[in-house]
C-alpha positions as CSV (number, residue, x, y, z in Angstrom):
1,X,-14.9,109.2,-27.0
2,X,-16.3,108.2,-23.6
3,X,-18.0,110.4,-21.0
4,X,-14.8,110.8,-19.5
5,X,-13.3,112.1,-22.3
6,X,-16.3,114.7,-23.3
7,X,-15.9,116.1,-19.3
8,X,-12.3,116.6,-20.1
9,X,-13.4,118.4,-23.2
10,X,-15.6,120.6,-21.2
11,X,-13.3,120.9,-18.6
12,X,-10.5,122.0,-20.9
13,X,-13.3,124.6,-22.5
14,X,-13.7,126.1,-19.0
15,X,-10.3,127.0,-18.3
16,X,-8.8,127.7,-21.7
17,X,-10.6,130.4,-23.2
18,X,-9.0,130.5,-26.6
19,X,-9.9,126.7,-27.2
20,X,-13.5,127.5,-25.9
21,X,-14.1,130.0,-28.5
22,X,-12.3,127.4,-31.6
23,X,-15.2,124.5,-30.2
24,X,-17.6,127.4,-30.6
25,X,-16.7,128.3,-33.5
26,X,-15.6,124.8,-35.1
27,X,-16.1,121.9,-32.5
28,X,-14.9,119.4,-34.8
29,X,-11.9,120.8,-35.4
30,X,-11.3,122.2,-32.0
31,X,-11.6,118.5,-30.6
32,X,-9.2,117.1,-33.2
33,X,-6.9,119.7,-32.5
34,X,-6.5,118.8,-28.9
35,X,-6.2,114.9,-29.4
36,X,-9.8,114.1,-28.7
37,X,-10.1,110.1,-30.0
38,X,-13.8,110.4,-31.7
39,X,-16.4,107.8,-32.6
40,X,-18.0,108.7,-36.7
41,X,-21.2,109.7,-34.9
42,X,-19.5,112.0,-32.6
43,X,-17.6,113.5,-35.2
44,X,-20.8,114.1,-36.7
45,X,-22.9,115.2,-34.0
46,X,-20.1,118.2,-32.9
47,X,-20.5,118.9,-36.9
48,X,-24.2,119.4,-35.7
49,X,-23.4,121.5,-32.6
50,X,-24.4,125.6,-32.9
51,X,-24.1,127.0,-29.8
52,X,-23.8,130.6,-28.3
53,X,-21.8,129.6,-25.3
54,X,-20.2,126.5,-23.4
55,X,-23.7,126.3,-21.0
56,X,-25.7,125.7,-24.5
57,X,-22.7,123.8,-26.1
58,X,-22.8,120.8,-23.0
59,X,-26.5,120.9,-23.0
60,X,-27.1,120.0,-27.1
61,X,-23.8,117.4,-26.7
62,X,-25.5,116.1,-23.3
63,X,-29.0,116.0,-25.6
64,X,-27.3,114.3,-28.7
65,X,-25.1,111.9,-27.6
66,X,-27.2,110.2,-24.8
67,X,-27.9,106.6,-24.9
68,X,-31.7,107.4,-24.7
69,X,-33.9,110.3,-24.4
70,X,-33.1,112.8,-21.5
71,X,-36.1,113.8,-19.1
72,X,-36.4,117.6,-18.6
């Protein structure tokens, strides 16, 4: 998955409210669902991912999946 493609899962979060609530509720599974090509350690971090929302969702995937530590 590039950057690209995590923006488009965002995206697609954002305006489809049923497949927001499945990546809340099972990321993994939403993402496959959907077509989503995934890397092992993405597939494990959005096994990682509990989040309350889409705002807290992009902000631990933003977190997890950067290339090196993220300034607050």
């Amino acid at each position: 998955m590039s950057w690209q493609e995590i923006n488009e899962l965002l995206g697609l979060a954002m305006i489809d409210p049923d497949f927001c609530r499945k990546l809340l509720t099972d990321p993994l599974k939403a993402a496959n669902s959907k077509g989503f090509n995934l890397t092992e350690r993405e597939r494990e971090t959005l096994c990682r991912i509990t989040a309350h929302d889409l705002c807290n969702f992009s902000q631990q995937i933003i977190v997890k999946l950067a290339p090196y530590p993220l300034d607050n």
